[in-house]
C-alpha positions in Angstrom: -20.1 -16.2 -69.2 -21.8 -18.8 -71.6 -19.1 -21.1 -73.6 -19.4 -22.3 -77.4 -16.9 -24.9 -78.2 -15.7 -24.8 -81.4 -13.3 -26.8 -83.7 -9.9 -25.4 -82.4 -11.2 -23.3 -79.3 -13.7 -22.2 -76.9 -15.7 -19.0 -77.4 -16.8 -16.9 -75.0 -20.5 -15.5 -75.5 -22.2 -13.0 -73.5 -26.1 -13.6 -72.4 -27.1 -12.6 -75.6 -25.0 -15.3 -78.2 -21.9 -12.4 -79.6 -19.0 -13.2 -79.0 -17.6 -11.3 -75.4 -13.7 -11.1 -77.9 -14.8 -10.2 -81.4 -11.0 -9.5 -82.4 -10.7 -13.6 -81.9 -13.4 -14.4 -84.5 -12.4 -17.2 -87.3 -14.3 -19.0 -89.8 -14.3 -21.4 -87.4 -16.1 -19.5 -84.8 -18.6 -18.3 -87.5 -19.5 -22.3 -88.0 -19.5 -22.8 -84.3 -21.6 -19.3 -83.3 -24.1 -20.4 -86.6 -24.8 -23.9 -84.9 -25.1 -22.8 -81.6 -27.0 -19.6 -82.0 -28.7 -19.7 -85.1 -29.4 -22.7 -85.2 -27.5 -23.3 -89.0 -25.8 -26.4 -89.2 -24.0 -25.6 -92.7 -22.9 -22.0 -93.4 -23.7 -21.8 -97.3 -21.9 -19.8 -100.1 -25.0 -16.8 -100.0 -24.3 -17.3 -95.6 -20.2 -16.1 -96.0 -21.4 -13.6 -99.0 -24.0 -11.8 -96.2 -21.1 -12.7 -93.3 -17.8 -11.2 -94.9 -19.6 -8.4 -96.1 -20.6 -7.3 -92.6 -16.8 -8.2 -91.5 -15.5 -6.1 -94.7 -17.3 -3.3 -93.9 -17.0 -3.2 -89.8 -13.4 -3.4 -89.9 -13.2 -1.1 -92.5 -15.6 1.6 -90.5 -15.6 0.2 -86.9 -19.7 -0.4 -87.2 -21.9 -2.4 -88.4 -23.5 -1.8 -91.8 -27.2 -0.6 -92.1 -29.9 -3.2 -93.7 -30.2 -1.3 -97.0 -26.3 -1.1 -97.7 -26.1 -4.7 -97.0 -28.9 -5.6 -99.8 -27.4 -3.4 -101.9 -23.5 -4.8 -101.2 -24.6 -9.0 -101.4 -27.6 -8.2 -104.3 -29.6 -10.1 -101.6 -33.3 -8.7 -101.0 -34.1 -8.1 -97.1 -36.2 -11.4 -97.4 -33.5 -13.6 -98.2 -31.5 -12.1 -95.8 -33.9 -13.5 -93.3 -34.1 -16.7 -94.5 -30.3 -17.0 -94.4 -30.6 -15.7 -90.5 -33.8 -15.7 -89.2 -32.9 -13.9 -85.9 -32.1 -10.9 -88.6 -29.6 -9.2 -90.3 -29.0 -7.0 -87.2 -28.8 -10.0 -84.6 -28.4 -13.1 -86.2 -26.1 -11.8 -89.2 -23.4 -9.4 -87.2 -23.7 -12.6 -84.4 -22.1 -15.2 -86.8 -19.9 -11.9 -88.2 -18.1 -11.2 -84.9 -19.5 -8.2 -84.6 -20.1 -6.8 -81.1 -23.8 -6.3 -80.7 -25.2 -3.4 -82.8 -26.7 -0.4 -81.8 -30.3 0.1 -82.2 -30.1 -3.8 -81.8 -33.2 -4.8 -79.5 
């Protein structure tokens, strides 16, 4: 299984970049996953608005919000969404989150 190093550990990712442990995600693996996946080398203020939402609302309802709940949560319009994580909301977005990979998630 593929390795991202981060600050204080090493993350296991599956073939696809999520992380193969979500329950051991950290802000710290958010940076590391957002460098290494996403190519983001700075995780912004409007980057941890879009990520702890997602967080907030899978731990909260054990999936992975939909597109239009997420505008509506972050005020964000789906076309800043994608320039915060161009892979997508679905991919790119729940990847840096912890999130497992989503369903419906090609």
């Amino acid at each position: 299984m593929p390795v991202i190093e981060s600050k204080d550990r090493r993350i296991e990712v599956n073939e696809e970049g999520f992380m193969a442990r979500p329950e051991e995600w950290s802000k710290d693996a958010a940076e590391a996953l957002a460098r290494a996946e996403e190519g983001i080398e700075d995780l912004t203020a409007d980057h941890w608005v879009v990520v702890e939402f997602i967080r907030s609302h899978y731990l909260d309802k054990g999936v992975a919000p939909m597109v239009r709940k997420m505008c509506q949560a972050t005020g964000f319009p789906l076309r800043r969404i994608y320039e915060l994580f161009p892979s997508g909301p679905a991919k790119g977005a729940c990847k840096v989150a912890g999130l497992p990979k989503p369903d419906g998630c090609v």
